[in-house]
FIGUMAR-229182 format. One record per residue (C-alpha): residue number from 1; residue in one letter; x negated, y negated, z. Coordinates in pm, 1 decimal, padded with zeros to 6 digits. Layout:
% residues N
ATOM num residuo        X        Y        Z
ATOM NUM       a        X        Y        Z
...
This chain:
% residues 311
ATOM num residuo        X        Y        Z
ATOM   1       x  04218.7  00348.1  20852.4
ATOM   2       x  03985.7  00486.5  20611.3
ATOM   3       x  04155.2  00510.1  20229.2
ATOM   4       x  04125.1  00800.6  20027.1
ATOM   5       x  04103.3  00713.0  19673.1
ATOM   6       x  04259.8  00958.5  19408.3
ATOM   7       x  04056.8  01111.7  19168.4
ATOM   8       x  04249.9  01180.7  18867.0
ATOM   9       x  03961.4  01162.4  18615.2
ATOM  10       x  03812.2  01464.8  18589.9
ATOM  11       x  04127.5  01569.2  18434.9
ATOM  12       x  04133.0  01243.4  18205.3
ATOM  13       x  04092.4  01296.2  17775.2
ATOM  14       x  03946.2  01079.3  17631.6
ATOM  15       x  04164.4  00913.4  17337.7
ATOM  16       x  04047.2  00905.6  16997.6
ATOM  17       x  04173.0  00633.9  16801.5
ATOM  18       x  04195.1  00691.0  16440.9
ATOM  19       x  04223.5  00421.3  16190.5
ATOM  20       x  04501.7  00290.9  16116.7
ATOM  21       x  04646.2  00404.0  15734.2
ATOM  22       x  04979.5  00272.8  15650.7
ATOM  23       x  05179.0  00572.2  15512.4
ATOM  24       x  05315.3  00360.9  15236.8
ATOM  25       x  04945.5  00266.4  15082.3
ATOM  26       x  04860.2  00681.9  15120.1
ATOM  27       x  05160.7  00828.8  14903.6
ATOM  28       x  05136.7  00520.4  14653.7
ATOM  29       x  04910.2  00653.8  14398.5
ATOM  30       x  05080.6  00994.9  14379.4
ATOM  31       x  05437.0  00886.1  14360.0
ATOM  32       x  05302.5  00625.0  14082.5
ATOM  33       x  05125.8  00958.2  13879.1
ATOM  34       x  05462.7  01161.6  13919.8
ATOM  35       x  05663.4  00847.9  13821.4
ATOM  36       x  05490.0  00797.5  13520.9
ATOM  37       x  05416.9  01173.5  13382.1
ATOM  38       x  05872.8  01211.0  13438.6
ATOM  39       x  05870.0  00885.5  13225.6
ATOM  40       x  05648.9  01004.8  12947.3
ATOM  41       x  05799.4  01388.1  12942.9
ATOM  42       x  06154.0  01197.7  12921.3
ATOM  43       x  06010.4  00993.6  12646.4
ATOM  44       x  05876.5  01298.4  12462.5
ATOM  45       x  06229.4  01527.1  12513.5
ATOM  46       x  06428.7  01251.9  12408.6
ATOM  47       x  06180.3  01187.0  12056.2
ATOM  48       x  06207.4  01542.1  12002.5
ATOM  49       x  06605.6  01579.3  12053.6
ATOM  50       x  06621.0  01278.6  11815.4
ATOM  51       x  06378.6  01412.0  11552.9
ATOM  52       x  06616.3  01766.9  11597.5
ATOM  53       x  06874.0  01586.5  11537.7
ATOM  54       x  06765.4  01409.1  11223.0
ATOM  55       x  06656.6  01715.8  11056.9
ATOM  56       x  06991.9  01905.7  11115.9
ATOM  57       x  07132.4  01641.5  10911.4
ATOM  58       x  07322.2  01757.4  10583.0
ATOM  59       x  07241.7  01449.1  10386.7
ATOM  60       x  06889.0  01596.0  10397.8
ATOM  61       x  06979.9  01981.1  10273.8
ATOM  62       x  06942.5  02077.4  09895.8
ATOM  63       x  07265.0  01945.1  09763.9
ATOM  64       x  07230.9  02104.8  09370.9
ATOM  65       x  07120.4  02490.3  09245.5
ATOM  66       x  06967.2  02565.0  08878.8
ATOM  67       x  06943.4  02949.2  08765.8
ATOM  68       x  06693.8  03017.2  08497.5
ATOM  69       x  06588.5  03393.8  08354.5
ATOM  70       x  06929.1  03586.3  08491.9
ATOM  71       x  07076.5  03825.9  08289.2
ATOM  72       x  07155.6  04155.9  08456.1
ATOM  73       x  07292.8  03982.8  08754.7
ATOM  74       x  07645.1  03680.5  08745.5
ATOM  75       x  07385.0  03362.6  08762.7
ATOM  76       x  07684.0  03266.3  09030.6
ATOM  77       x  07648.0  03520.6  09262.1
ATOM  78       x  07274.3  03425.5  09275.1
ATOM  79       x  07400.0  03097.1  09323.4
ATOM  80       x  07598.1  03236.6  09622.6
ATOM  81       x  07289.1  03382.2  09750.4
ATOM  82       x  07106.7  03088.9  09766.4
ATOM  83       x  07350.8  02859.3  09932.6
ATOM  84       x  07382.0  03167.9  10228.5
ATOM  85       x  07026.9  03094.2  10254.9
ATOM  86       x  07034.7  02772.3  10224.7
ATOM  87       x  07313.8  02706.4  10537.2
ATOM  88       x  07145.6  03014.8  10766.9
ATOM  89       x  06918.9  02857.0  11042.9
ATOM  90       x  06594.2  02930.5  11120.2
ATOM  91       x  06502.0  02949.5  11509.3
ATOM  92       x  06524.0  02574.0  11620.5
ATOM  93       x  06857.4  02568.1  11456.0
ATOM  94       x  06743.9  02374.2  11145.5
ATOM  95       x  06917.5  02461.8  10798.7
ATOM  96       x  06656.8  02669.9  10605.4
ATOM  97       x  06745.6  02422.6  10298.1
ATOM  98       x  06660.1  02114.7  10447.6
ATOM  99       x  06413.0  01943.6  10225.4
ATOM 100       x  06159.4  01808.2  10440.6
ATOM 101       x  06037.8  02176.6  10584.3
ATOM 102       x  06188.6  02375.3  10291.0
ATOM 103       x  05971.9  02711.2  10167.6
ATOM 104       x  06000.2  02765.3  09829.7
ATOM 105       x  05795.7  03064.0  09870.0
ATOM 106       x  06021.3  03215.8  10111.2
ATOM 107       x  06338.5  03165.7  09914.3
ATOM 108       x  06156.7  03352.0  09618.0
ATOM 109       x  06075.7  03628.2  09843.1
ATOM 110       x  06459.5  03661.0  09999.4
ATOM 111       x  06531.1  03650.3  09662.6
ATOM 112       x  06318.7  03932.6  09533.3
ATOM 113       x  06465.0  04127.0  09860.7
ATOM 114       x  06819.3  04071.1  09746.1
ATOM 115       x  06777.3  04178.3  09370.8
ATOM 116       x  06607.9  04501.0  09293.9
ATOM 117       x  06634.1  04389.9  08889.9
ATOM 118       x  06436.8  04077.1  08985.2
ATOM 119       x  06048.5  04120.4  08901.5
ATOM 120       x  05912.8  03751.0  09012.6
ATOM 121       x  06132.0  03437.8  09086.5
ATOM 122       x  05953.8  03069.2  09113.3
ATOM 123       x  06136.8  02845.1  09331.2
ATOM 124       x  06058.5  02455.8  09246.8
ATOM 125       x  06255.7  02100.4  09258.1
ATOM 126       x  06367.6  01981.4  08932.9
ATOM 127       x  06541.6  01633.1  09115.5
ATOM 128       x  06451.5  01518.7  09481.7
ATOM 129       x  06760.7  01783.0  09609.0
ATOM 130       x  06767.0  02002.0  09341.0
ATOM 131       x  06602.9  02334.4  09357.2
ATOM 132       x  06532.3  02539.9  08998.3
ATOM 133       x  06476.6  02963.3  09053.9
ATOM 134       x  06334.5  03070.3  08753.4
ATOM 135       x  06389.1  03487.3  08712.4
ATOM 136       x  06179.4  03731.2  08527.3
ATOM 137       x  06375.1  04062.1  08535.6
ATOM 138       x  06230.6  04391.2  08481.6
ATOM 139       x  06300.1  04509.6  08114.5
ATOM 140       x  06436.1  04871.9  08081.2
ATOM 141       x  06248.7  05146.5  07921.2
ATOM 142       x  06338.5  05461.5  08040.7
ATOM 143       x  06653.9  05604.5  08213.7
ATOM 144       x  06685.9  05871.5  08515.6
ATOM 145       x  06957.6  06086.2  08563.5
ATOM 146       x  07080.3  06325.4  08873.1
ATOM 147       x  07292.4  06620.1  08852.7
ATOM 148       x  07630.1  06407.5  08873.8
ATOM 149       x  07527.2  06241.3  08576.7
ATOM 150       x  07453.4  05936.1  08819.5
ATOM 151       x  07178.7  05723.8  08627.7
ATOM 152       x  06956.0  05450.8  08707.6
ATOM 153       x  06745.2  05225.7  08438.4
ATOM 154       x  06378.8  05179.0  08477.0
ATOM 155       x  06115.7  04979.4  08351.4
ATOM 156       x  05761.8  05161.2  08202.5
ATOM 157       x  05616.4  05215.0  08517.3
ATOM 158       x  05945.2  05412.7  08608.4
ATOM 159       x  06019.7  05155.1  08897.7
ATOM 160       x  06407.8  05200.4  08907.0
ATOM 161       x  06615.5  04884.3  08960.2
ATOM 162       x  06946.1  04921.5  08805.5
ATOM 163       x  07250.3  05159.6  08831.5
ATOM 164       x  07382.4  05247.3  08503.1
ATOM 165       x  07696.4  05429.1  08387.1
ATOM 166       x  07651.4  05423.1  07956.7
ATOM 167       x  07357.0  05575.7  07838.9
ATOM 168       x  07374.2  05509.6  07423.4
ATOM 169       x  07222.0  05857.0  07273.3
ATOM 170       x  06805.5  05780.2  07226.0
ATOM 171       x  06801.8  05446.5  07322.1
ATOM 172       x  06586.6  05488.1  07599.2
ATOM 173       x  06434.8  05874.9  07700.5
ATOM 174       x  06604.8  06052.5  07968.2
ATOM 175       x  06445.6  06192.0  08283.1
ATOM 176       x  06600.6  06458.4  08454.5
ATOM 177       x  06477.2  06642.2  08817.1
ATOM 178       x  06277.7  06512.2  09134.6
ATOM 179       x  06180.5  06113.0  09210.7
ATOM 180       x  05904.8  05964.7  09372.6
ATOM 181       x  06110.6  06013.2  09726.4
ATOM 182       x  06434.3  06156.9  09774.6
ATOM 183       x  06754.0  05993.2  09743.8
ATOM 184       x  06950.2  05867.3  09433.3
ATOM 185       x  06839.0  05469.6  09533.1
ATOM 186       x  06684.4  05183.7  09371.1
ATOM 187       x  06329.6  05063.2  09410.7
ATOM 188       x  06233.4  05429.0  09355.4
ATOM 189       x  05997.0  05556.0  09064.3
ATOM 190       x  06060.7  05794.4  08835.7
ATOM 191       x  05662.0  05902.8  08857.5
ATOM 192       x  05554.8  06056.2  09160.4
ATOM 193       x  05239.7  05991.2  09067.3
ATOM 194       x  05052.6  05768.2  08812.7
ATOM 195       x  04899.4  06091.8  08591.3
ATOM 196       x  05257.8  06177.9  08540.7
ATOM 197       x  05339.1  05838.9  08401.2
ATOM 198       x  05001.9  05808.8  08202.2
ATOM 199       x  05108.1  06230.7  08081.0
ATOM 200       x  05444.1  06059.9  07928.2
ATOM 201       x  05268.4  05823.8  07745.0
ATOM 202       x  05070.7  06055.2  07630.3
ATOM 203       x  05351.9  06335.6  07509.9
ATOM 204       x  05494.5  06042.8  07355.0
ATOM 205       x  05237.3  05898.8  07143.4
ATOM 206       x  05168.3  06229.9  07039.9
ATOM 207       x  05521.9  06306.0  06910.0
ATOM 208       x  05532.6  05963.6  06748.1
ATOM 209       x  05201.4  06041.2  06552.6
ATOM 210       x  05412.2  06358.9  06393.3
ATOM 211       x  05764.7  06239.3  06333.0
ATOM 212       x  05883.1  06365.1  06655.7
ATOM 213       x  06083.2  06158.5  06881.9
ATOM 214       x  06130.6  06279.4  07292.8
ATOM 215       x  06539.0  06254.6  07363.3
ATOM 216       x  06499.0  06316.9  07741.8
ATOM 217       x  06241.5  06552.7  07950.6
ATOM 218       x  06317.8  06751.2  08267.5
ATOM 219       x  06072.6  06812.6  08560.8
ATOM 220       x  05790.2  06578.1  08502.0
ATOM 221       x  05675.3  06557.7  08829.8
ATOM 222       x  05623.7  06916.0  08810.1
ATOM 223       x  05385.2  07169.0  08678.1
ATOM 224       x  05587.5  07308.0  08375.2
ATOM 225       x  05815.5  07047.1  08222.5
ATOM 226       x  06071.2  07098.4  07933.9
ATOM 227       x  06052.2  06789.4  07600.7
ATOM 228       x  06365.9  06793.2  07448.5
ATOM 229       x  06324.3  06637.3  07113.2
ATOM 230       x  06617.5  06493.5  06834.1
ATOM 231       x  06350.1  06496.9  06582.2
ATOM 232       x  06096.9  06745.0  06499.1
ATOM 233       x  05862.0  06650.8  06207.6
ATOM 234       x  06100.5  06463.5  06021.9
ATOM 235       x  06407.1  06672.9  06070.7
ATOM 236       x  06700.0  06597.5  06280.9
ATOM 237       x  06817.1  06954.6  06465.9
ATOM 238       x  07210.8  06987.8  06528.4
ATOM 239       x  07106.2  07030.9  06897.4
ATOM 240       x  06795.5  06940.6  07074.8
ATOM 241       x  06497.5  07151.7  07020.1
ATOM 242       x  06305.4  07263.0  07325.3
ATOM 243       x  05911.4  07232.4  07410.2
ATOM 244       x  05779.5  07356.9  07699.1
ATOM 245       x  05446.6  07252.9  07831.5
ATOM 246       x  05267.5  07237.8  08149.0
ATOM 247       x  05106.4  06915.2  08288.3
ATOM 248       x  04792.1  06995.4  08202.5
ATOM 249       x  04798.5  07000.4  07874.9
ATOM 250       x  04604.2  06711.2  07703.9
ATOM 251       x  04584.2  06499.6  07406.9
ATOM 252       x  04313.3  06689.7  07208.9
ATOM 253       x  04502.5  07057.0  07309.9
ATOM 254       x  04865.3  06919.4  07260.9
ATOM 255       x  04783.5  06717.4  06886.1
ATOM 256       x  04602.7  07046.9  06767.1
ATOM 257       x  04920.2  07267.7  06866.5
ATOM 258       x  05128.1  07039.7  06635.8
ATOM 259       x  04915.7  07049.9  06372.9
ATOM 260       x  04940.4  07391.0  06369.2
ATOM 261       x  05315.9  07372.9  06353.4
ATOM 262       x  05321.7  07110.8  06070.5
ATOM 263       x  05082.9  07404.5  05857.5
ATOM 264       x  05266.6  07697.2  05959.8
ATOM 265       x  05510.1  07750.1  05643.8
ATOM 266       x  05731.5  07971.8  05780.2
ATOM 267       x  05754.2  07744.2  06067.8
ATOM 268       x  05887.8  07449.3  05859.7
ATOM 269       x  06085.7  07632.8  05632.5
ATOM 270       x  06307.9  07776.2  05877.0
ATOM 271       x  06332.0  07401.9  06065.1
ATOM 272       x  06426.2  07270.4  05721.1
ATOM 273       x  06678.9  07531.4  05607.9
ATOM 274       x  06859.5  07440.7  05906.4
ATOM 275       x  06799.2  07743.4  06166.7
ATOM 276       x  06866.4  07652.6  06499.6
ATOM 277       x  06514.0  07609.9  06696.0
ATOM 278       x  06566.1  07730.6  07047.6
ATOM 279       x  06220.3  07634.3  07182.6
ATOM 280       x  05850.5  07595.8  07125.9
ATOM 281       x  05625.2  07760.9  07446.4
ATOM 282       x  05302.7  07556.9  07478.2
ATOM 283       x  05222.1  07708.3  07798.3
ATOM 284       x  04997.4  08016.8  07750.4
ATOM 285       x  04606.6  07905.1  07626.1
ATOM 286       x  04552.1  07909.0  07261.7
ATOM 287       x  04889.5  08089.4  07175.5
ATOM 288       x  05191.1  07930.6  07043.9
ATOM 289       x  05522.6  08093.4  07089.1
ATOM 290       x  05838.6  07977.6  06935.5
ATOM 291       x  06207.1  08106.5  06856.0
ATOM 292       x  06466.4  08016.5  06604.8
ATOM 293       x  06827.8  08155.8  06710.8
ATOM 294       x  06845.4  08375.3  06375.9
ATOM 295       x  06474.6  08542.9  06408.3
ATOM 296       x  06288.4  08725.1  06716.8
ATOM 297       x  06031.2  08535.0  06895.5
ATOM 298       x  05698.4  08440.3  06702.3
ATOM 299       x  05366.9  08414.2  06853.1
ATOM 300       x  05082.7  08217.2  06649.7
ATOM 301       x  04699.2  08234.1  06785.6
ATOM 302       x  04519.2  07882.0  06776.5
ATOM 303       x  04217.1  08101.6  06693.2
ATOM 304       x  04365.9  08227.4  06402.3
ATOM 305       x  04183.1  08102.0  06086.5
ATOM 306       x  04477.6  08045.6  05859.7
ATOM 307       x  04620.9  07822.8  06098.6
ATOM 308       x  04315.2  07619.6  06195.7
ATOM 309       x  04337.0  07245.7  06077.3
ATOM 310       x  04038.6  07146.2  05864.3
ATOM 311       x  03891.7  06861.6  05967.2
Protein backbone atom coordinates (compact mmCIF):
# COMPACT_ATOMS: atom_id res chain seq x y z
CA UNK A 1 0.00 0.00 0.00
CA UNK A 2 1.56 3.09 -1.09
CA UNK A 3 1.42 6.02 1.90
CA UNK A 4 0.46 9.37 1.21
CA UNK A 5 2.29 11.72 3.32
CA UNK A 6 0.48 15.03 4.46
CA UNK A 7 1.73 18.15 3.50
CA UNK A 8 0.89 20.66 6.00
CA UNK A 9 3.86 23.01 5.40
CA UNK A 10 3.10 25.20 2.93
CA UNK A 11 0.70 26.56 5.34
CA UNK A 12 3.43 26.49 8.24
CA UNK A 13 4.76 30.30 9.88
CA UNK A 14 7.62 30.41 10.73
CA UNK A 15 8.04 31.47 14.59
CA UNK A 16 10.01 34.32 15.56
CA UNK A 17 11.44 34.12 18.83
CA UNK A 18 12.07 37.30 20.52
CA UNK A 19 14.36 37.69 23.39
CA UNK A 20 13.43 37.09 26.36
CA UNK A 21 12.91 40.59 28.71
CA UNK A 22 11.63 39.98 32.10
CA UNK A 23 8.77 42.52 32.62
CA UNK A 24 10.01 43.29 36.05
CA UNK A 25 13.72 44.54 34.80
CA UNK A 26 11.60 46.78 31.86
CA UNK A 27 9.24 48.91 34.26
CA UNK A 28 12.14 49.15 36.97
CA UNK A 29 13.72 52.31 36.02
CA UNK A 30 10.43 54.18 35.52
CA UNK A 31 8.64 53.16 38.62
CA UNK A 32 12.12 54.07 40.47
CA UNK A 33 11.94 57.90 38.56
CA UNK A 34 8.14 58.24 39.61
CA UNK A 35 8.99 56.90 43.12
CA UNK A 36 11.49 59.27 43.72
CA UNK A 37 10.10 62.68 41.97
CA UNK A 38 6.44 61.74 44.62
CA UNK A 39 9.18 61.56 47.37
CA UNK A 40 10.89 64.82 46.65
CA UNK A 41 7.43 66.85 45.72
CA UNK A 42 6.17 65.37 49.25
CA UNK A 43 9.35 66.60 50.73
CA UNK A 44 8.98 70.05 49.16
CA UNK A 45 4.87 70.43 50.13
CA UNK A 46 5.51 69.36 53.46
CA UNK A 47 8.81 72.18 53.89
CA UNK A 48 6.56 74.63 52.50
CA UNK A 49 3.33 73.83 54.78
CA UNK A 50 5.87 73.97 57.66
CA UNK A 51 7.59 77.21 56.64
CA UNK A 52 3.54 78.55 56.20
CA UNK A 53 3.02 77.59 59.21
CA UNK A 54 5.91 79.24 60.99
CA UNK A 55 5.29 82.51 59.50
CA UNK A 56 1.53 82.63 60.51
CA UNK A 57 2.83 82.52 63.89
CA UNK A 58 1.80 85.52 66.26
CA UNK A 59 4.93 85.43 68.31
CA UNK A 60 6.49 86.73 65.07
CA UNK A 61 3.82 89.82 64.32
CA UNK A 62 4.69 93.46 65.49
CA UNK A 63 3.64 93.25 69.06
CA UNK A 64 4.14 97.37 70.00
CA UNK A 65 2.91 100.78 67.88
CA UNK A 66 4.70 104.38 68.31
CA UNK A 67 2.82 107.55 66.72
CA UNK A 68 5.03 110.48 66.02
CA UNK A 69 3.87 113.97 64.07
CA UNK A 70 -0.20 113.47 64.71
CA UNK A 71 -2.10 116.25 65.50
CA UNK A 72 -5.26 116.71 63.48
CA UNK A 73 -6.10 113.11 63.80
CA UNK A 74 -6.69 110.89 67.84
CA UNK A 75 -2.90 109.30 67.62
CA UNK A 76 -5.28 106.14 68.80
CA UNK A 77 -7.35 105.82 66.06
CA UNK A 78 -4.14 105.74 63.92
CA UNK A 79 -3.13 103.25 66.24
CA UNK A 80 -6.37 101.37 65.35
CA UNK A 81 -5.49 101.67 61.83
CA UNK A 82 -2.40 100.12 62.02
CA UNK A 83 -3.23 97.08 64.04
CA UNK A 84 -6.33 96.46 61.14
CA UNK A 85 -3.42 96.36 58.96
CA UNK A 86 -1.37 94.72 60.84
CA UNK A 87 -3.93 91.41 61.50
CA UNK A 88 -5.40 91.63 57.58
CA UNK A 89 -3.68 88.85 55.44
CA UNK A 90 -2.08 89.16 52.43
CA UNK A 91 -2.78 86.30 49.72
CA UNK A 92 -0.94 83.20 51.26
CA UNK A 93 -2.75 83.97 54.41
CA UNK A 94 0.26 85.50 56.22
CA UNK A 95 -0.42 88.51 58.72
CA UNK A 96 0.75 91.66 56.84
CA UNK A 97 2.65 92.55 60.30
CA UNK A 98 4.71 89.70 60.55
CA UNK A 99 8.25 90.86 60.88
CA UNK A 100 10.21 88.74 58.75
CA UNK A 101 8.31 89.92 55.27
CA UNK A 102 6.93 93.19 56.76
CA UNK A 103 6.76 96.46 54.16
CA UNK A 104 7.29 99.43 55.79
CA UNK A 105 6.75 101.15 52.63
CA UNK A 106 3.43 99.76 52.16
CA UNK A 107 2.11 100.56 55.60
CA UNK A 108 3.18 104.29 54.89
CA UNK A 109 1.31 104.22 51.75
CA UNK A 110 -2.12 102.57 53.42
CA UNK A 111 -1.49 105.09 55.68
CA UNK A 112 -1.34 108.09 53.42
CA UNK A 113 -4.64 106.38 51.74
CA UNK A 114 -6.45 106.42 55.05
CA UNK A 115 -5.62 110.11 56.11
CA UNK A 116 -6.20 112.86 53.66
CA UNK A 117 -4.40 115.40 56.48
CA UNK A 118 -1.34 113.13 56.27
CA UNK A 119 1.42 114.64 53.80
CA UNK A 120 4.34 111.82 54.23
CA UNK A 121 4.51 109.07 56.98
CA UNK A 122 8.00 106.99 57.54
CA UNK A 123 7.41 103.67 58.85
CA UNK A 124 10.68 102.20 60.77
CA UNK A 125 11.46 99.74 63.91
CA UNK A 126 12.45 101.48 66.95
CA UNK A 127 12.81 97.73 69.03
CA UNK A 128 13.00 94.28 67.14
CA UNK A 129 8.74 94.32 67.24
CA UNK A 130 8.18 97.73 67.51
CA UNK A 131 7.21 99.78 64.57
CA UNK A 132 7.57 103.95 64.85
CA UNK A 133 5.14 106.05 61.98
CA UNK A 134 6.43 109.29 61.98
CA UNK A 135 3.56 111.96 60.39
CA UNK A 136 4.12 115.17 58.63
CA UNK A 137 0.63 116.73 58.21
CA UNK A 138 -0.24 119.29 55.78
CA UNK A 139 -0.30 122.81 57.51
CA UNK A 140 -3.43 124.97 56.73
CA UNK A 141 -3.31 128.13 54.84
CA UNK A 142 -6.30 128.87 53.21
CA UNK A 143 -9.99 127.83 53.74
CA UNK A 144 -12.86 126.92 51.04
CA UNK A 145 -16.29 127.37 51.54
CA UNK A 146 -19.64 126.09 49.56
CA UNK A 147 -22.93 127.64 49.59
CA UNK A 148 -24.07 125.72 52.90
CA UNK A 149 -21.35 127.29 54.57
CA UNK A 150 -19.69 123.69 54.42
CA UNK A 151 -15.79 124.41 54.62
CA UNK A 152 -12.75 122.53 54.10
CA UNK A 153 -8.99 123.70 55.20
CA UNK A 154 -6.21 123.68 52.73
CA UNK A 155 -2.69 123.93 52.60
CA UNK A 156 -0.84 126.72 49.99
CA UNK A 157 -1.14 124.74 47.11
CA UNK A 158 -5.01 124.65 47.87
CA UNK A 159 -4.85 120.73 48.25
CA UNK A 160 -7.92 120.32 50.63
CA UNK A 161 -7.59 117.74 53.42
CA UNK A 162 -9.68 118.69 56.29
CA UNK A 163 -13.42 119.39 57.00
CA UNK A 164 -13.86 122.33 59.12
CA UNK A 165 -16.86 123.83 60.92
CA UNK A 166 -15.14 127.30 62.84
CA UNK A 167 -13.62 129.58 60.63
CA UNK A 168 -12.01 132.49 63.20
CA UNK A 169 -12.62 135.95 61.12
CA UNK A 170 -9.03 136.52 58.90
CA UNK A 171 -7.22 133.82 60.12
CA UNK A 172 -6.83 132.17 57.02
CA UNK A 173 -8.50 133.84 53.45
CA UNK A 174 -11.67 132.47 52.33
CA UNK A 175 -12.41 131.01 48.91
CA UNK A 176 -15.73 130.95 47.71
CA UNK A 177 -17.16 129.31 44.06
CA UNK A 178 -15.94 126.32 41.76
CA UNK A 179 -12.99 123.54 42.78
CA UNK A 180 -10.61 121.81 40.83
CA UNK A 181 -13.51 118.95 40.19
CA UNK A 182 -16.87 118.90 41.42
CA UNK A 183 -18.02 117.70 44.62
CA UNK A 184 -17.63 119.15 48.20
CA UNK A 185 -14.67 116.22 49.00
CA UNK A 186 -11.26 116.09 50.25
CA UNK A 187 -8.11 115.62 48.24
CA UNK A 188 -9.54 118.33 45.96
CA UNK A 189 -7.73 121.76 45.16
CA UNK A 190 -8.95 124.87 45.52
CA UNK A 191 -6.86 125.94 42.11
CA UNK A 192 -8.02 124.58 39.04
CA UNK A 193 -5.08 125.43 37.69
CA UNK A 194 -1.54 126.45 38.86
CA UNK A 195 -1.77 130.34 37.25
CA UNK A 196 -4.70 130.69 39.52
CA UNK A 197 -2.71 129.71 42.55
CA UNK A 198 0.51 131.65 41.41
CA UNK A 199 -2.50 134.90 40.56
CA UNK A 200 -3.33 134.62 44.53
CA UNK A 201 -0.02 134.98 45.49
CA UNK A 202 0.30 137.54 43.51
CA UNK A 203 -3.07 139.70 44.60
CA UNK A 204 -1.76 139.02 47.89
CA UNK A 205 1.65 140.27 47.95
CA UNK A 206 0.39 143.13 46.28
CA UNK A 207 -2.18 144.07 48.97
CA UNK A 208 0.40 143.36 51.65
CA UNK A 209 2.89 145.88 49.97
CA UNK A 210 -0.09 148.67 50.58
CA UNK A 211 -1.66 147.92 53.92
CA UNK A 212 -4.31 145.89 52.44
CA UNK A 213 -5.16 142.57 53.73
CA UNK A 214 -7.57 139.92 51.34
CA UNK A 215 -10.54 138.58 53.91
CA UNK A 216 -11.85 135.98 51.38
CA UNK A 217 -12.16 136.08 47.33
CA UNK A 218 -14.96 134.58 45.20
CA UNK A 219 -14.53 132.97 41.71
CA UNK A 220 -10.87 132.51 41.29
CA UNK A 221 -10.97 129.95 38.94
CA UNK A 222 -12.78 132.26 36.82
CA UNK A 223 -12.25 135.15 34.54
CA UNK A 224 -13.59 138.07 36.75
CA UNK A 225 -13.10 137.43 40.45
CA UNK A 226 -14.32 139.64 43.41
CA UNK A 227 -11.18 140.54 46.58
CA UNK A 228 -12.96 141.30 49.49
CA UNK A 229 -10.61 143.13 51.72
CA UNK A 230 -10.91 144.08 55.90
CA UNK A 231 -8.23 146.53 55.33
CA UNK A 232 -7.72 149.02 52.73
CA UNK A 233 -4.53 151.16 53.09
CA UNK A 234 -4.46 151.19 56.65
CA UNK A 235 -8.11 151.55 57.41
CA UNK A 236 -10.39 148.98 58.74
CA UNK A 237 -14.05 149.40 56.75
CA UNK A 238 -17.25 148.49 58.96
CA UNK A 239 -17.96 145.95 56.14
CA UNK A 240 -15.74 144.48 53.57
CA UNK A 241 -14.77 146.60 50.71
CA UNK A 242 -15.08 145.10 47.26
CA UNK A 243 -12.35 144.85 44.28
CA UNK A 244 -13.11 143.47 41.26
CA UNK A 245 -10.52 142.32 38.84
CA UNK A 246 -10.16 139.96 36.07
CA UNK A 247 -7.43 137.22 35.94
CA UNK A 248 -5.43 138.86 33.80
CA UNK A 249 -4.46 141.50 35.49
CA UNK A 250 -0.72 141.48 36.53
CA UNK A 251 1.69 142.66 39.01
CA UNK A 252 3.06 145.76 37.17
CA UNK A 253 -0.91 146.80 36.04
CA UNK A 254 -2.47 145.83 39.49
CA UNK A 255 0.57 147.78 41.89
CA UNK A 256 0.17 150.92 39.55
CA UNK A 257 -3.79 150.92 40.07
CA UNK A 258 -3.10 151.13 43.86
CA UNK A 259 -0.82 153.61 43.68
CA UNK A 260 -3.12 155.58 42.10
CA UNK A 261 -5.63 155.03 44.85
CA UNK A 262 -3.13 155.76 47.69
CA UNK A 263 -2.59 159.54 45.61
CA UNK A 264 -6.06 160.14 44.83
CA UNK A 265 -7.11 162.59 47.83
CA UNK A 266 -10.51 162.45 47.51
CA UNK A 267 -10.16 158.80 47.38
CA UNK A 268 -8.60 158.54 50.89
CA UNK A 269 -10.44 161.12 52.45
CA UNK A 270 -13.70 159.66 51.98
CA UNK A 271 -12.12 155.94 53.14
CA UNK A 272 -10.87 157.79 56.22
CA UNK A 273 -13.94 159.82 57.17
CA UNK A 274 -15.61 156.63 57.36
CA UNK A 275 -17.91 156.40 54.05
CA UNK A 276 -18.88 153.11 53.28
CA UNK A 277 -16.73 151.83 50.09
CA UNK A 278 -18.97 149.64 48.03
CA UNK A 279 -16.34 148.53 45.47
CA UNK A 280 -13.29 149.33 43.42
CA UNK A 281 -13.74 148.07 39.39
CA UNK A 282 -10.27 147.13 38.07
CA UNK A 283 -11.67 145.57 35.10
CA UNK A 284 -11.85 148.09 32.20
CA UNK A 285 -7.97 149.03 30.74
CA UNK A 286 -6.45 152.05 32.20
CA UNK A 287 -9.70 153.27 34.01
CA UNK A 288 -10.43 152.94 37.58
CA UNK A 289 -13.96 153.02 38.77
CA UNK A 290 -14.99 153.09 42.33
CA UNK A 291 -18.17 153.90 44.59
CA UNK A 292 -18.65 154.99 48.11
CA UNK A 293 -22.43 154.40 49.33
CA UNK A 294 -22.86 158.32 50.01
CA UNK A 295 -21.38 159.61 46.43
CA UNK A 296 -22.18 158.49 42.64
CA UNK A 297 -19.72 156.35 40.95
CA UNK A 298 -16.15 157.85 40.15
CA UNK A 299 -14.11 157.00 37.24
CA UNK A 300 -10.20 157.92 37.35
CA UNK A 301 -8.01 157.52 33.94
CA UNK A 302 -4.50 155.83 34.58
CA UNK A 303 -3.46 158.23 31.79
CA UNK A 304 -4.38 161.06 33.64
CA UNK A 305 -1.29 163.14 34.65
CA UNK A 306 -2.31 164.17 38.12
CA UNK A 307 -2.69 160.75 39.04
CA UNK A 308 0.45 159.26 37.51
CA UNK A 309 3.01 158.00 40.20
CA UNK A 310 6.44 159.58 39.76
CA UNK A 311 8.94 157.33 39.71
Amino acid sequence: MLEKHILGHQNRQHRVIAPAVPFAEAEKPKNHFLKWFLVVCMMILLCVFGVLQFLKSKSLLVQSIQIQGVNTVDPDMVKSTINQYIYSMNRLGIPKGNTILFNKQRLANYLLDQYASFKYVRVSFSQPYEILATVDEYAPAYVWCNEYKQCLLSDNEGYLYRYTSEITQGSFPVFYGTLQKTGFELRNNIFSEKKYQDLFIMLDQVMGEHDSHIESITGINYESIIIHMDRLYGHVPSRNIDIRIDTTITYEYLTTMMDILQRDIDFQKSLNSGSVLNYIDLRYPEKIFYKFASSPQINIASTDPSMQVKP
